[in-house]
N, C-alpha and C positions, 0 to 999 in steps of 0.2 A: 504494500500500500504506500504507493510514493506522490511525491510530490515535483518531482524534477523531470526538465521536457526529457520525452520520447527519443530513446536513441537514435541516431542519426544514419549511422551504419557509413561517419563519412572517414576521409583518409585521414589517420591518424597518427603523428609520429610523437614517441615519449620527450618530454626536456634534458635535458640535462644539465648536474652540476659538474661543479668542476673546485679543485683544490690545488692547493702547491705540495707536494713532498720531494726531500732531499731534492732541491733546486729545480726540478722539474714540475710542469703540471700536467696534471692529469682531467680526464670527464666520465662520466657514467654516467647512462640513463637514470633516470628517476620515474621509480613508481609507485603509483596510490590506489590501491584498490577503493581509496575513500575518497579518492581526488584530491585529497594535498595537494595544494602548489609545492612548488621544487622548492628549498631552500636556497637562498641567493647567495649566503656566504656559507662554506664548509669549511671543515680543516682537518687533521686528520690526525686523531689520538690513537692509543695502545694501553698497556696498563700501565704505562707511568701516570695516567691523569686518574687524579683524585674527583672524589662526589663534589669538592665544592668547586673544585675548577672545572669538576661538567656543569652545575648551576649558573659558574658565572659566565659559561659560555651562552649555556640555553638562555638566561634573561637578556643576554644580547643579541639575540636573535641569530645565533651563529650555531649550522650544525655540525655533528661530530663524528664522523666517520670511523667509525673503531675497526681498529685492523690491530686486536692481540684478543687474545682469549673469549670464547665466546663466552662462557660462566661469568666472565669479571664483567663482561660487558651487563650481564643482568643484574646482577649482585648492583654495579654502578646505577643503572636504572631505580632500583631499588629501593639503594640509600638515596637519588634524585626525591621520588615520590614522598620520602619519611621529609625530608626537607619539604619538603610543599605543603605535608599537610602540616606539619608543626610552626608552618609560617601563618597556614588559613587558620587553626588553632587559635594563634597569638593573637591576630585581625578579628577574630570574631567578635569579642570584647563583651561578650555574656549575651549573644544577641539582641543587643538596641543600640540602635544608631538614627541617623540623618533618613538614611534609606530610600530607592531607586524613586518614591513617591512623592519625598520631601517633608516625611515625618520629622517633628520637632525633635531635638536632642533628648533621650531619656525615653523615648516613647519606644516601646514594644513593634518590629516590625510585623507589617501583614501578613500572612501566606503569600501574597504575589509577590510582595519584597524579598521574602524568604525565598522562593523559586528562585526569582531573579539575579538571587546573590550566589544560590547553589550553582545554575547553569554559567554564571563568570568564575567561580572558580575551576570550575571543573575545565571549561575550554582552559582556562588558562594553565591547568595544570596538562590537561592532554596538550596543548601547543609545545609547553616545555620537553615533556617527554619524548616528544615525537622529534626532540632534537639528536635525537641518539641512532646514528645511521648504521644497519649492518649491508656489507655489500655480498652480494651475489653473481655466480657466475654459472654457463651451462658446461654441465662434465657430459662431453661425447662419449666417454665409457661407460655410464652408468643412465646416460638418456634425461637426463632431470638436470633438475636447478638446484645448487650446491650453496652452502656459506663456507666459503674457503679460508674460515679462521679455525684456529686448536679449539677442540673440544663443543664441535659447531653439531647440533644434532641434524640425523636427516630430513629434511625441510622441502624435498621435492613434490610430494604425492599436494602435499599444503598449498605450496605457491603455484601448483597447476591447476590444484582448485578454485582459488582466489583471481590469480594474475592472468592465467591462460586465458580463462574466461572473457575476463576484463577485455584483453589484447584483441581477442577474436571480435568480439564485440564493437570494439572501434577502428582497427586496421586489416580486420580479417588477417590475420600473422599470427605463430606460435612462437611457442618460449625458445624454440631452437634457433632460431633467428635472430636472436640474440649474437651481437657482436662484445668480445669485452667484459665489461663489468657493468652491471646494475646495482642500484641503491635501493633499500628502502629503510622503512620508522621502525625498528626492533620494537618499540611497541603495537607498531600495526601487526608487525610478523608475529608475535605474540597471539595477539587476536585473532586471524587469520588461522593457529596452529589449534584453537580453543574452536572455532564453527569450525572447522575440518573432524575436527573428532565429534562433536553434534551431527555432523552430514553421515561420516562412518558408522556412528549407534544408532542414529533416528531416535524421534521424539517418541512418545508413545501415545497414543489420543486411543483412550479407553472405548469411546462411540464407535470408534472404524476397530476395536481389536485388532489394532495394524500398528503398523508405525509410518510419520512422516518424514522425508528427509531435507531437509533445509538447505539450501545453498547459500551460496556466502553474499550476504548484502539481504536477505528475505529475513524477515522476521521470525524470531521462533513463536510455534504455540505451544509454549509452556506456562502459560497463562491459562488454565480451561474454562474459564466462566466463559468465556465469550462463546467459545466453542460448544458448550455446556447446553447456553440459551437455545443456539442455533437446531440442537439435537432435539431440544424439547419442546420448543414454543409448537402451537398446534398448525399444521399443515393441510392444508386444502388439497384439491386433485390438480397439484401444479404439474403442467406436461412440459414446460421450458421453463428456467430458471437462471438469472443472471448474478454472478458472484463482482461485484464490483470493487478493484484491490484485490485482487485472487491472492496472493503473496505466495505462499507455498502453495495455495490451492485446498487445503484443510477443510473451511467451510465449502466450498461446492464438492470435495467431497464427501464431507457429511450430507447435504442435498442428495445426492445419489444412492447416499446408505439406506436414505428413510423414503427411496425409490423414487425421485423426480427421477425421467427419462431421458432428461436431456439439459447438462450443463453448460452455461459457458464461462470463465472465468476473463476477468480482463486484469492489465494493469501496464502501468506506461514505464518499465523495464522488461527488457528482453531477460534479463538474468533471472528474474521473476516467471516469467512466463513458462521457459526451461525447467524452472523450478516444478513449477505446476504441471508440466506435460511428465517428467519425468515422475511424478509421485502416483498421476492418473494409472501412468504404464506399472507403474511396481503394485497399485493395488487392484488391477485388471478394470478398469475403470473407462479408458481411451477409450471406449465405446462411444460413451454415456458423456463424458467431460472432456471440453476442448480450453482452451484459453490461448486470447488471444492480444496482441499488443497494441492496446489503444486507450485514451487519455482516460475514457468513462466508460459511456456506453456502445454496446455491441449492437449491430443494424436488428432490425426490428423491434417487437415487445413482449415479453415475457410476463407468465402471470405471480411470477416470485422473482422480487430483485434483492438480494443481499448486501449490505455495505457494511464494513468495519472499519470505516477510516482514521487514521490519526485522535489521538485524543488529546491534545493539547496545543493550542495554538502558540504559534511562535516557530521562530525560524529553523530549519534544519541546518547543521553546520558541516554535515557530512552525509552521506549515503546512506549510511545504517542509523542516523537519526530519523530517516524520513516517513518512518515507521511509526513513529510516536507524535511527530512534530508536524501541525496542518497551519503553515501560514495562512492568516487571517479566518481559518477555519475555509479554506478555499475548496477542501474537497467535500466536506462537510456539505455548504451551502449545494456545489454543483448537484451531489446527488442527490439532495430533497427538489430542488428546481427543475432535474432531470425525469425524477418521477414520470409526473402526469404523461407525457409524451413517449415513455419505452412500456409502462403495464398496458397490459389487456383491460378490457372492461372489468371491473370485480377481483385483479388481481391486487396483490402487497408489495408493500414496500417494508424489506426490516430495516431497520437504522438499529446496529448493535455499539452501543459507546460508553463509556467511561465517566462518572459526576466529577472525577478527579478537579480538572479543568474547570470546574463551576466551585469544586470548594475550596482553590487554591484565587480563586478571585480574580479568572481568566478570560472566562464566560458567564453570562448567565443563564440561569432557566429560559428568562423570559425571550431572549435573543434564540433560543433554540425553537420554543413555542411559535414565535415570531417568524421564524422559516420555515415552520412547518406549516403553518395559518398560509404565508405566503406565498408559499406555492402551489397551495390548492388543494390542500392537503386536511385529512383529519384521522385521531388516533383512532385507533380501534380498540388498542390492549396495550399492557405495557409489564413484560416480566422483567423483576429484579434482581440480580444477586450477588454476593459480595464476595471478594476476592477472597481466594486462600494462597498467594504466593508471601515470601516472607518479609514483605520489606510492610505489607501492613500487617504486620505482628511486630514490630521492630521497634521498641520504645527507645532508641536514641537515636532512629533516624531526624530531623529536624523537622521532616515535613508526618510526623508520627500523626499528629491532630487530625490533619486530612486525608492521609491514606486510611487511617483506620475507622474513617466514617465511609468510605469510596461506597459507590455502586455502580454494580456495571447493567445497565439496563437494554431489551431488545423493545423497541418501540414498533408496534403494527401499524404500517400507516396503508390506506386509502385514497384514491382521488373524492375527493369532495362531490358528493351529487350536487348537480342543479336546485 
């Protein structure tokens, strides 16, 4: 469920950076399964550099190419991250401040000040982190992409997951074509090594007694309410069915489990799309559910349209935020506005989404009522129900108040009679 235009499928060539070692200089591609920019200045450490000379390079905005030991390179990473939060720590100053609102001094911040202050530290600590460069290269022996530092694990089956993907998707080219050396954020390579092994286990979704497998940038569902809702809310004799933000494809194929005949999912990544064609095939489904790549809706009207889009508004900062993050609630609105024009006579619309975003003082109810009034719309039903993942059980998360109130609700909607 994204929010970033529709791949292009045009020619694409990676950046590169470039550094000075022992009097010469050198370049490497740069790449971001999240779309980082290149870093404009690098330099090129080993393990004589200490945690705080890699801090004081990351606040400079200067990345650090490590070329000695892989272990020391995380270890540094590491002691980086203990330095950040014991810096946000110091800064927090008992939670009350000025704040993004312009509360008076002394005054307890809001939830949305609270959000706003969580989501700047955190880019500012991923920005930093992501100063810590490990380089890559392809081994013709072995077929794959290497980190050619001691004690570097194997990382090929990972980056062809992630990067191949990527690569294909914008220059149609594989990781063999690789010339040289490549770069990337040892913490993205981190991440990347973490949904590789989610893609190898699969998730489990209890409704399909299956499992689903995720690809890198699609969101997991290991959240199950949403999917929860989808399995129970009562269903008509829908004979088409529209999954809109298909992401893995999970909900449309729950649709199929509980015998709609005919899915289609959509969404405006190809890696998504993949995603979903590839989960259809492992749960013999290709029949029954197609998806396909486009910004919303799929040509004609179905009498079941699904949506889970985004639940909080505000900007995405990466790829894999866009899963969470709906600027100005832009998919939100499209699909209640989309409605009227894609159901059948007498068909539904579900809107599955999260109060998170209304009790963090994001949205409000009325603004949701508001689009739904407006585009001609009326509810039919509306089931509730609350999360069980752990961050709302988590009494020292900061936003503890509002996750542990959340609801995540499927809304029945109708076109509005005459």
């Amino acid at each position: 469920m994204r929010l970033f235009p529709i791949d292009q499928q045009k020619s694409f060539e990676a950046p590169r950076i470039t550094w000075d070692q022992a009097g010469h200089t050198h370049s490497a591609q740069w790449w971001s399964a999240n779309d980082r920019p290149a870093p404009k200045k690098v330099v090129a450490v080993d393990d004589r550099c200490t945690a705080d000379q890699a801090m004081k390079y990351a606040s400079q905005g200067t990345a650090m190419l490590w070329l000695g030991d892989f272990h020391n390179a995380k270890q540094i990473m590491s002691a980086m991250d203990q330095r950040i939060a014991s810096g946000a720590n110091r800064r927090k100053g008992g939670g009350r401040s000025g704040g993004k609102s312009g509360a008076r001094t002394g005054e307890p911040l809001s939830a949305a000040d609270q959000f706003y202050r969580i989501r700047q530290a955190r880019a500012q600590r991923s920005r930093m982190l992501s100063m810590l460069l490990i380089p890559l290269e392809f081994d013709e022996a072995e077929q794959e992409m290497v980190v050619p530092l001691p004690r570097a694990p194997r990382v090929g089956p990972a980056i062809s997951f992630a990067y191949a993907e990527a690569s294909e998707h914008k220059a149609g080219t594989d990781l063999a074509s690789l010339t040289g050396t490549a770069a990337i954020s040892l913490q993205e390579l981190t991440g990347v090594q973490g949904a590789h092994q989610w893609f190898v286990s699969g998730v489990e979704v209890p409704i399909l007694g299956a499992k689903i497998y995720p690809r890198y940038g699609t969101f997991l569902p290991t959240r199950h309410e949403y999917v929860d809702l989808a399995a129970q809310a009562p269903l008509s004799d829908a004979r088409v069915a529209f999954d809109i933000g298909t992401g893995t494809g999970v909900l449309a194929a729950v649709l199929v489990h509980r015998g709609v005949p005919r899915v289609i999912g959509t969404d405006i990544h190809q890696r998504a799309i993949d995603c979903a064609r590839d989960n259809f095939a492992r749960l013999g489904m290709q029949n029954k559910a197609t998806a396909e790549l486009r910004s919303m809706f799929p040509e004609g009207r179905a009498d079941l349209i699904v949506c889970n889009p985004p639940w909080i508004p505000g900007s995405a900062a990466s790829t894999l935020d866009a899963a969470i993050y709906d600027p100005g609630s832009k998919m939100l609105l499209q699909f209640l506005a989309g409605l009227p024009d894609h159901l059948t006579p007498g068909g539904e619309g579900w809107l599955i989404i999260s109060d998170l975003a209304e009790l963090l003082g994001l949205r409000t109810r009325e603004m949701l009522l508001d689009a739904i009034a407006q585009a001609g719309l009326e509810i039919v039903d509306r089931f509730d129900t609350v999360p069980t993942h752990g961050r709302a059980s988590d009494t020292n998360d900061v936003l503890h108040e509002a996750r542990s109130r959340e609801v995540t609700s499927l809304w029945r909607l109708r076109v509005l009679s005459a």
